[in-house]
C-alpha positions in Angstrom: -25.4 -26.4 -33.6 -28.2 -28.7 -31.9 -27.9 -29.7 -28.4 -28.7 -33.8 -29.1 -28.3 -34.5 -25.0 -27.6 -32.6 -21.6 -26.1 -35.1 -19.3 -25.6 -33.4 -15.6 -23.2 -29.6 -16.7 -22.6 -31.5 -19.8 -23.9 -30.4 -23.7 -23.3 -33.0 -26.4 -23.9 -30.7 -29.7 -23.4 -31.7 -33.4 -22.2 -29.5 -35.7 -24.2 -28.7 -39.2 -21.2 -27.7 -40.7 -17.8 -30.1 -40.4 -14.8 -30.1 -42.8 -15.6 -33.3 -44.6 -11.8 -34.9 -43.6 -12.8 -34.7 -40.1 -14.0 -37.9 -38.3 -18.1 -38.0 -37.3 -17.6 -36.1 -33.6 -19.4 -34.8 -30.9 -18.6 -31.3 -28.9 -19.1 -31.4 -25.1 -19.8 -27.8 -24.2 -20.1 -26.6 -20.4 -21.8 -23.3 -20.2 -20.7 -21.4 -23.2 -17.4 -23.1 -23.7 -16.6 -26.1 -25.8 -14.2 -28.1 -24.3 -13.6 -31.2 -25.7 -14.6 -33.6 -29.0 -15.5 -37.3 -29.0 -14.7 -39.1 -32.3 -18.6 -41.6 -33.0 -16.5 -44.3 -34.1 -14.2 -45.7 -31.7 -14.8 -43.2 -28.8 -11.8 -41.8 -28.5 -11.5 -38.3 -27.4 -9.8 -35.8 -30.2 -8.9 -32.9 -27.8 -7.6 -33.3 -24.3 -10.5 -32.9 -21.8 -9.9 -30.7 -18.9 -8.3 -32.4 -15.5 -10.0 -34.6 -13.6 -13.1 -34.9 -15.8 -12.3 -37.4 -18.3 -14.5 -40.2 -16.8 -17.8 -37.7 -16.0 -17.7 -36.9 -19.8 -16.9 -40.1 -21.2 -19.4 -42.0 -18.9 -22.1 -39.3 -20.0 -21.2 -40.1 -23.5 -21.6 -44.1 -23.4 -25.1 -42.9 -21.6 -25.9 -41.7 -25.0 -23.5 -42.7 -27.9 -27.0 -44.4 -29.8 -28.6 -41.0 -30.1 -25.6 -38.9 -30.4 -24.7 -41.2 -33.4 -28.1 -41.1 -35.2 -28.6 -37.4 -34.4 -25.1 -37.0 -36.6 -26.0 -39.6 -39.4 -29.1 -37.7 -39.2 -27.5 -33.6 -39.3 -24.9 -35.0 -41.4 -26.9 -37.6 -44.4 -24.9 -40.8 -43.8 
């Protein structure tokens, strides 16, 4: 699982190995737990992230959607 970014506590990480039904995503990881998943596409979260810090990890995200995307087009061969 390669870290693409760290942004402040948070670790955007794509997967090598995703069921091929699920949606191009990242995992936002905060120490050694994973706590939520951002869907490439629209950038909609797919798991509830934990209170109060919605807008940290989303605005870290948008900081680095470009290279998060390519990274997963990249890990992933689309």
């Amino acid at each position: 699982m390669p870290t693409v970014v760290t942004e402040g506590q948070f670790r955007f990480v794509v997967n090598t190995r995703e069921n091929d039904f699920e949606p191009p995503h990242v995992h936002i990881w905060v120490g050694n737990e994973d706590l939520c998943r951002i869907a490439l596409n629209d950038g909609r979260f797919l798991d509830q992230p934990p209170p109060g810090s919605y807008r940290s990890i989303l605005d870290a995200y948008q900081k680095h959607a470009e290279a998060i995307r390519r990274e997963w087009d990249r890990v992933h061969r689309r």
